[in-house]
N, C-alpha and C positions, 0 to 999 in steps of 0.2 A: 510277473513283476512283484519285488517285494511290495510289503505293506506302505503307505503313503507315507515320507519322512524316517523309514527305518530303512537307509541306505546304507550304515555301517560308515566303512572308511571312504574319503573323499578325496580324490585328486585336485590338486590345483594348478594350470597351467596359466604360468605367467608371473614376474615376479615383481613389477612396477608398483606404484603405488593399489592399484584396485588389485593387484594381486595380493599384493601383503595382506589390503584388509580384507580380502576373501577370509583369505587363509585363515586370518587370525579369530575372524568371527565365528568361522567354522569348530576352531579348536576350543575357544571360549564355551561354544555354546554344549563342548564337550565331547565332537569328532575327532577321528584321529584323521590326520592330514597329511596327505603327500604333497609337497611343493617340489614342482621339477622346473628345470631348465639345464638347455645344454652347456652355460659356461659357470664350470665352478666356483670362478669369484664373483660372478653377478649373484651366485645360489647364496656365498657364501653374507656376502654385503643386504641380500635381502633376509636374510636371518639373522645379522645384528639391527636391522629396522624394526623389525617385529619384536625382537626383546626388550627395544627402549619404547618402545609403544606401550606393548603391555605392562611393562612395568610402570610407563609414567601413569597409567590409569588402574592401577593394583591398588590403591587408596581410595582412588572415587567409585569404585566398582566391589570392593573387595577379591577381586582376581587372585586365586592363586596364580604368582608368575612360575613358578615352576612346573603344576600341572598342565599351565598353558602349551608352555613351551614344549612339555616331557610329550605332547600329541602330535605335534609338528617334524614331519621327518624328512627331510631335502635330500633330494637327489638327482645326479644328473642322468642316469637311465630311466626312459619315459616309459619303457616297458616294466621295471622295479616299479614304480610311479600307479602306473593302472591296473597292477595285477591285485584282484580281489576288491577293488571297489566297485561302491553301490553308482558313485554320481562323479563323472570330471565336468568341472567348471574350466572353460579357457578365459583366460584375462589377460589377453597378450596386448601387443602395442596397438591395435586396432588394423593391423598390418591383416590383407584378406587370402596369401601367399599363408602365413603364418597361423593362422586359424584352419585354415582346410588342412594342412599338413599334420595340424596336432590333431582335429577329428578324424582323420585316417589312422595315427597313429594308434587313438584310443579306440575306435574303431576292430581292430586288430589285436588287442591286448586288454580290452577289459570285457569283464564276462557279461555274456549274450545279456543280461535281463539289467544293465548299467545305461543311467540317464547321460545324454551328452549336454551339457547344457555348456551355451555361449552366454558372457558379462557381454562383447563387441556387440555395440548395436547400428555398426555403419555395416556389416554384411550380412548379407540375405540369406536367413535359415535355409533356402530350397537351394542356394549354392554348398553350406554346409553338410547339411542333409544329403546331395549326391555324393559327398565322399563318404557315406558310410553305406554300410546295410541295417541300418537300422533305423530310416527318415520318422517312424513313429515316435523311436526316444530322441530326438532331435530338439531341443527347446530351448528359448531365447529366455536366460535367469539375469537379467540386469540390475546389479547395485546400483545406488545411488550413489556419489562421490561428492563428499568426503566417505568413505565405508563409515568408520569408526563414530563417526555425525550425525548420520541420517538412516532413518530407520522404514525406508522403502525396498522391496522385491517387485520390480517389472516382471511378469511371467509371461511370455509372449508365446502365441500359440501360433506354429505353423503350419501349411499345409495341409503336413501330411502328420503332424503331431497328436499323438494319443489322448482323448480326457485323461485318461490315466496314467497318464504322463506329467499334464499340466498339473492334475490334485498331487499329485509326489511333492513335484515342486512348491508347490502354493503350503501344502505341510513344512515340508522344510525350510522354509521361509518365516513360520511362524514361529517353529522349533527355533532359529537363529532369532526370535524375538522384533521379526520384521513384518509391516503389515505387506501382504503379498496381493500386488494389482495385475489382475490379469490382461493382458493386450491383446483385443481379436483378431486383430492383421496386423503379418511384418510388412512393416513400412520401412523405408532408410533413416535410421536414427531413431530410438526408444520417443515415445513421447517426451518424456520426460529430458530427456537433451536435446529435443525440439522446442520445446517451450523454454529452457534453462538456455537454449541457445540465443532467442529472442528477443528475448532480456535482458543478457547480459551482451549481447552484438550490440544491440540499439545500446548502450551505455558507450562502447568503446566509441561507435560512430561518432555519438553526439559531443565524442572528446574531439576525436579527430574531426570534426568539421569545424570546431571552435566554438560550438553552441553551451560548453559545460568543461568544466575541469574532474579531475577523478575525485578531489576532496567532496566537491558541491553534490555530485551523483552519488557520491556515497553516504553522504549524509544525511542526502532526502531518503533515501532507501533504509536508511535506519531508524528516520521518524515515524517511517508508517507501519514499525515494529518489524520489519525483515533480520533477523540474526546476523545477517551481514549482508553489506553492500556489493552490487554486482565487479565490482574490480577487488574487495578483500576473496569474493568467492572463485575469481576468476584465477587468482594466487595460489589459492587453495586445492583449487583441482588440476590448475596447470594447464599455462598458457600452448603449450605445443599440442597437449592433449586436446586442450577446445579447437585448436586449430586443424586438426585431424579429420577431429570426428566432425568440423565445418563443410572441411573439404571434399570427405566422401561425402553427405546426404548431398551436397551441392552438385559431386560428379554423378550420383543417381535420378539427379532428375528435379531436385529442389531446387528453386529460386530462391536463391541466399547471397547477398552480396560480405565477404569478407573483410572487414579494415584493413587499412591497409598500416595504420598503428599496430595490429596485432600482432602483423608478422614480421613488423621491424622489431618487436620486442624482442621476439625468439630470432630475429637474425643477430640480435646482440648478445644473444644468451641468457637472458632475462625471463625466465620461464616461469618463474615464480616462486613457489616457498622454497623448492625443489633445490632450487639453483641457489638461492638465499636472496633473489633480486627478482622485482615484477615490477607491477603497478607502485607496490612501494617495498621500503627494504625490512630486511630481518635479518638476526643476529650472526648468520650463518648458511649454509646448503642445509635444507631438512628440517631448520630452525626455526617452529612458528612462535611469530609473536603479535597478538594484536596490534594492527595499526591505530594509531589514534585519528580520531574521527574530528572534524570542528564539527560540532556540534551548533554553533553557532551562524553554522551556514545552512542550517537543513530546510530552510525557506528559498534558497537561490534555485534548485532548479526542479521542474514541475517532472514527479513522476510517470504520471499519466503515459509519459512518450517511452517508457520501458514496459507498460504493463500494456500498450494499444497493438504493440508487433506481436507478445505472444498472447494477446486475447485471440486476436487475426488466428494465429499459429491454431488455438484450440478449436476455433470455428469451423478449421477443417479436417481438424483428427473428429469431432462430434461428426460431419456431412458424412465422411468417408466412414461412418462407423468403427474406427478402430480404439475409440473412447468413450466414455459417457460422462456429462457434467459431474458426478459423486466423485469419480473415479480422478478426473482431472482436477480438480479439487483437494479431492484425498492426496495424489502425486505430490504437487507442486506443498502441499502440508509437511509430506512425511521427508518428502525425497530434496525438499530444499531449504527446510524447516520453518514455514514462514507460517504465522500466527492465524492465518484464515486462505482459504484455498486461491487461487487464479482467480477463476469464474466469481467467489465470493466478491472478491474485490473489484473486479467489473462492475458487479451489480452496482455493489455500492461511487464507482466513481460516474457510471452511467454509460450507457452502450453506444447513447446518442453521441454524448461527450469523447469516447473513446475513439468514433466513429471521425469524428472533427479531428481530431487527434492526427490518425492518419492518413485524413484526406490532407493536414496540413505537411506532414512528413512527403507523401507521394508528390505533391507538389512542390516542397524544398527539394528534392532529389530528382524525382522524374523516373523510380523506379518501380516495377511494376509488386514488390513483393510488398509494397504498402498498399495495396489497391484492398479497398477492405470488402471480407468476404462478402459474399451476396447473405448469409443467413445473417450475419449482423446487420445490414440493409434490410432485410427484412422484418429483422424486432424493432429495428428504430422506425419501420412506417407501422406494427402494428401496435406502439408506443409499450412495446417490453423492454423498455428502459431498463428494470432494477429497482433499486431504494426509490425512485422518485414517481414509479406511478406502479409500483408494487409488486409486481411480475418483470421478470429479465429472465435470467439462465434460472433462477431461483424465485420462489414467491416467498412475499415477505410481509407482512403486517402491516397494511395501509389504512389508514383515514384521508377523507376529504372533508370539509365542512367552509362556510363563508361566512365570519359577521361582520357584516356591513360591508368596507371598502375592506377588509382586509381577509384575504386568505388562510385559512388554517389546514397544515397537514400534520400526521403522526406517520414517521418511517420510522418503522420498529421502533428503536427504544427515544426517537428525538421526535422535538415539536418543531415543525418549520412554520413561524408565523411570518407573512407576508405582506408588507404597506403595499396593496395594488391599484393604485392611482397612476398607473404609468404617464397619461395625459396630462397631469396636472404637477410630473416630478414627484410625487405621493406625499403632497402636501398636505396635512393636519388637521382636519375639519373638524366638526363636532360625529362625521359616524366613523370617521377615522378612533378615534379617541376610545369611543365606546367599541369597537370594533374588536380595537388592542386589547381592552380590557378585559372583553368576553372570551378571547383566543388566549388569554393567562392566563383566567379561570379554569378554561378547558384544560390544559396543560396540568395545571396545577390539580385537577379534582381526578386524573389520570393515572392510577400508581402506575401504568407502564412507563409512563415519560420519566427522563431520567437527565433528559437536558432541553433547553428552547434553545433556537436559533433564529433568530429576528435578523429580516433582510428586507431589502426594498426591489420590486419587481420594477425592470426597465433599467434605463440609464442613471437614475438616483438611486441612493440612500432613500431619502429623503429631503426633501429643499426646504422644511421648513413649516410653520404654521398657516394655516390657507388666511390672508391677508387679505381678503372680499369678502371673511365671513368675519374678520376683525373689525373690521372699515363698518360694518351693519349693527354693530353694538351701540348703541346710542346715549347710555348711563354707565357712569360706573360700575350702578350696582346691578346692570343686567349683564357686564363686563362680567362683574366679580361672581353670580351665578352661573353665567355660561364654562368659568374655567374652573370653578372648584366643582360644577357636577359632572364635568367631562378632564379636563386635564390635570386636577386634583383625585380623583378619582379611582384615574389612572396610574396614575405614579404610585399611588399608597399600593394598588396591587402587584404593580412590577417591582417596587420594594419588597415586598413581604412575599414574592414568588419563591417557593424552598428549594427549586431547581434553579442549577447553573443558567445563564440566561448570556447566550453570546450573540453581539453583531457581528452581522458580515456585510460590511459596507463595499462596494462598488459606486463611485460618482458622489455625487455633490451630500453633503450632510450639514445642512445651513441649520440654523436658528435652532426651533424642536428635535430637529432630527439629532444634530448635535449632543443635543440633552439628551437623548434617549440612547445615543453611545455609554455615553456618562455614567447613566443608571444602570448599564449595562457591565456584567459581570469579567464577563472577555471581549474582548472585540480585532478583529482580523479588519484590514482594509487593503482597494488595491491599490497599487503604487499612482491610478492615476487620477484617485478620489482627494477631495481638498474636505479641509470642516472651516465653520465660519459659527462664528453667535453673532451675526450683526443688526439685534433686536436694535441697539440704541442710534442705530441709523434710521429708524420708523419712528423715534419715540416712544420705544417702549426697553426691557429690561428683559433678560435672561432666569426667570425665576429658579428652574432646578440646578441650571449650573451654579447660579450666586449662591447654592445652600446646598443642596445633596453632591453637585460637583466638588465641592471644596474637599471631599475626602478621598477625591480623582487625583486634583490637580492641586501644586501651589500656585499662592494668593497672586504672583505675578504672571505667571500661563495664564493662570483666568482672567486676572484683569487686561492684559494683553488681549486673548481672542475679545471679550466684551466688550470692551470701551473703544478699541479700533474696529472689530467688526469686517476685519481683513479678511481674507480667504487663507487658508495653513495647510500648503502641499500635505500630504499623507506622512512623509519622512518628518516632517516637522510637528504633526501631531503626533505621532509615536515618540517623538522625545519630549514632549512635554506631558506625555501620559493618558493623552485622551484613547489611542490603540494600542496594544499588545505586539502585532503584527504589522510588516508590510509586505506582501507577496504581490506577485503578478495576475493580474485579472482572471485568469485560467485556474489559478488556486484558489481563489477564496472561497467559495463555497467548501472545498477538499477541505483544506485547512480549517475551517468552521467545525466542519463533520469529527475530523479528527481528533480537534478539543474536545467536544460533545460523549465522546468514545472514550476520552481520557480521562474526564471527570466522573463520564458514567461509572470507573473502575471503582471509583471510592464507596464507602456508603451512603445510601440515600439519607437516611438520618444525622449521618457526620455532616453532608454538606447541609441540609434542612439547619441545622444547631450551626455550623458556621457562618450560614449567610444570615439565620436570625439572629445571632448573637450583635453580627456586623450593624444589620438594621438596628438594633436596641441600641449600639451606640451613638449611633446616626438620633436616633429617637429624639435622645435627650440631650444633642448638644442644638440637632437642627428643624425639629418639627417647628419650632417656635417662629424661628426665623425663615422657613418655607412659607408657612402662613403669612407674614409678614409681607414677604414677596408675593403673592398672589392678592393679597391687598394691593400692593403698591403698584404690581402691572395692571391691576384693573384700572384701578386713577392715572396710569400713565396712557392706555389705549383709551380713554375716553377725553383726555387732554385735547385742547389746540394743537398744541406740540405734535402729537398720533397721530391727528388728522393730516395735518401737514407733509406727516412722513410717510400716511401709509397710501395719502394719493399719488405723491412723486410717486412710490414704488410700482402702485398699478400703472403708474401713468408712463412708464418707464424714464425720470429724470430727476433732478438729485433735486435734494430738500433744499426751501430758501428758508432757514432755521433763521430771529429775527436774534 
């Protein structure tokens, strides 16, 4: 065999879209290329594809288009086609009739020491491999689709396939400027369109059941940095094609259920960019044009339930040996372009969490391909979660530490500080206070941390200030020391924290807890959390909102929550500026992390100088008036008035105010 990657000239059989950009990749990368088929003006219409191709990217690339082209030579005799090349690639219609026929052909027509390599990953090298005599150079080369897109080589090794075989390929892969991922057993369907199938099926489903629209799934699919949304990528590669190569791994043996949205698209002609009509439309047949995305919806629907079918999917290409977590990683990176691997992003939304996911899927449906794998069963009872206890598919940078009531963690580059008074609704004490304060420091004396995320463990936020350690203050001015050396304290250093500082509230955020939204830089909530300040229902006052809130909220939002003391659905606090966010209970924490991730981008020093700049003007319009307030709630909690309000509270019944 020749040397590894010095093939010479290359056949290309197949002239569809993965043919073209076989073809053209091959020529680019400076092969001379034969493209055949037997009908002339299919040869001839796949060779005006190919010239507006490379030409429209002859600017972004610097392509010569004519040297491109002047390599590319079409013909409809398969035997012209194979004579003197090193390597045929078939990239036909995924048709298993049509694929044995052209490896016989070449077979018989290209010289003895010529690789056959198969793009089709719904047919089984050992059925191609018996039409030749030569099962050794037999090997599975799978692009990734879009070609011209994605810059992955599948190299699948079969049976009876040569190392020497496989290194050719895995060169010429590189040569075409592709990373090349080797596959150690044919399975039905490439990894990589096993996982791309899973993700992008679970999308359509969840159209077709009514759980989601194609705008909302594609939006959230673009917030968590994916290049495109599973129905723009579904356009892209083409709706007949996903439905093919569905249908074969399904007829081999895989439990795959199909939409049945999918196939009414292609019964309508709706194939995708191809056609000029999909998921959504473009300008013409062959005419791509991005769709426009709301953006404004990328909170409506929780990803999780696109990325839990092909986690499931990868759990059993890793059991079955035919991958390894780097590798499926690497894939899902190169070959569908997305910003951090499959498996990475597991980690990070958690295995446990995933695991819920599609216990909740298998139970809405009843079908058994949501049954989640038993090795994921497994990391969730030996808690390899991921980000949240350090080890999952990947190990990752963990701390643990506890001061006082409150929990402190470091996942990789965020701080998860946690109010853990679940008992008590993680209500405000004095080792509360101090707790907080010590888990800022930490954070803060940290150069890895790079964001905090302040949450409350259980059913609260937080509910508030603990009111039986208020009720036990007996002076004013053991009032006014208990709060300025614990809740005074504390506020000065979650002010002056140089890292992003976001809530993730879930459930009740009364009184303190409220405030500490407030001081808080971002804050996410779920839709089914309220907030409340209704200090002046006890007889007492809202010190951080009357003063460092005021550069939250305008003066009638606050006096509104304060002096009423109401409770304010989540949608309602989001319009008045106390959250950023409202998502569904399943997201907040995601949506936390994601912020965390987004500000990390910035500089540490940029945001360190934004957010103290922010405080220096806070300084000097309201330290004055903070203080003032922490006066005046001390003389209000040591009042008649306080007493009165804060025994009805314990006592659970409303104040008799005189």
């Amino acid at each position: 065999m020749s040397s590894p990657g010095a093939v010479g000239r290359v056949a290309v059989v197949g002239t569809r879209a993965a043919g073209r950009g076989i073809a053209r990749a091959f020529a680019v990368a400076g092969y001379e290329v034969a493209l055949t088929h037997p009908d002339e003006e299919t040869l001839s219409a796949a060779l005006e594809g190919i010239e507006e191709d490379v030409s429209a990217s002859s600017g972004e690339h610097g392509t010569d288009v004519e040297a491109v082209l002047g390599r590319i030579e079409a013909t409809t005799d398969a035997g012209d086609a194979f004579s003197g090349v090193g390597l045929v690639v078939e990239a036909g219609p995924g048709d298993a009739a049509f694929a044995r026929d052209a490896f016989a052909a070449a077979d018989g027509a290209a010289p003895e020491e010529a690789v056959l390599a198969t793009n089709t990953s719904t047919i089984p090298l050992a059925d191609l491999a018996a039409a030749t005599d030569r099962p050794d150079r037999v090997v599975g080369m799978r692009f990734s689709v879009p070609v011209e897109t994605t810059d992955v080589v599948e190299v699948v090794r079969g049976e009876r396939t040569s190392e020497a075989t496989v290194e050719t390929i895995r060169r010429i892969a590189e040569r075409l400027g592709r990373t090349a991922i080797t596959v150690e057993h044919d399975v039905p369907g490439s990894p990589l369109d096993r996982l791309a199938l899973r993700f992008r099926l679970e999308a359509v489903r969840q159209v077709d059941a009514g759980e989601a629209d194609v705008g909302a799934v594609d939006a959230a699919a673009r917030r968590v940095g994916l290049p495109a949304g599973p129905f723009e990528a579904l356009d892209m590669v083409g709706l007949d094609f996903v439905l093919g190569v569905a249908r074969s791994i399904r007829e081999q043996g895989v439990t795959l259920h199909v939409p049945a949205l999918l196939s009414e698209k292609i019964e309508a002609g709706d194939h995708g960019v191809e056609t000029g009509r999909g998921f959504y439309d473009y300008p013409g047949p062959g005419e791509y044009r991005p769709p426009e995305i709301p953006r404004e919806r990328r909170y409506e629907f929780d990803p999780k339930a696109l990325f839990a079918p092909a986690v499931n999917e990868a759990a059993w290409l890793l059991d079955e040996g035919v991958s390894t977590v780097e590798r499926i990683d690497e894939t899902t990176r190169g070959g569908m372009g997305w910003p951090r691997g499959l498996l990475t992003f597991a980690d990070e939304y958690g295995i446990d969490r995933l695991v819920g996911t599609l216990d909740r899927l298998r139970e809405r449906s009843g079908w058994e391909e949501y049954d989640p794998h038993p090795r994921l069963r497994r990391m969730v009872e030996a808690d390899e979660v991921g980000l949240a206890s350090g080890i999952g598919f990947h190990e990752h940078e963990y701390e643990r530490d506890r001061f006082e009531t409150v929990r402190y963690e470091r996942r990789e580059a965020v701080a998860w500080i946690t109010l853990d008074r679940p008992e008590r609704l993680n209500a405000l004490d004095s080792p509360s206070w101090a707790g907080l304060e010590a888990a800022f420091e930490r954070a803060e004396a940290d150069d890895s941390v790079r964001a905090t995320i302040l949450q409350g463990e259980g059913r609260a936020f937080c509910a508030g200030d603990d009111i039986a350690e208020i009720r036990g203050w007996e002076t004013a001015t053991e009032a006014d020391e208990a709060l300025r050396g614990t809740l005074g304290s504390t506020v000065a250093t979650m002010r002056e924290h140089p890292k992003p500082v976001i809530a993730a509230v879930e459930g009740v955020a009364n009184g303190g807890g409220c405030e500490l939204v407030l001081l808080s830089d971002l804050a996410i909530a779920s839709e089914g959390s309220d907030f409340a300040l209704p200090e002046a229902r006890i007889g007492a006052l809202p010190p951080i909102a009357l003063t460092y809130g005021r550069t939250s909220l305008g003066r009638k939002a606050l006096m509104e929550l304060a002096l009423t003391g109401e409770q304010f659905p989540a949608n309602e606090a989001a319009a008045m500026g106390v959250v950023n966010h409202v998502v569904d209970r399943e997201q907040v924490e995601d949506v936390a992390r994601e912020l965390a991730r987004s500000t990390a981008a910035s500089g540490p020093a940029s945001v360190a100088a934004i957010k103290g700049l922010w405080a220096s003007m806070e300084d000097d319009l309201l330290d004055r008036w903070f203080d003032e307030a922490m006066e005046a709630l001390a003389e209000r909690v040591a009042s008649e008035e306080a007493e009165e309000g804060l025994s009805a509270f314990l006592e659970k019944r409303s104040a008799g105010w005189e």
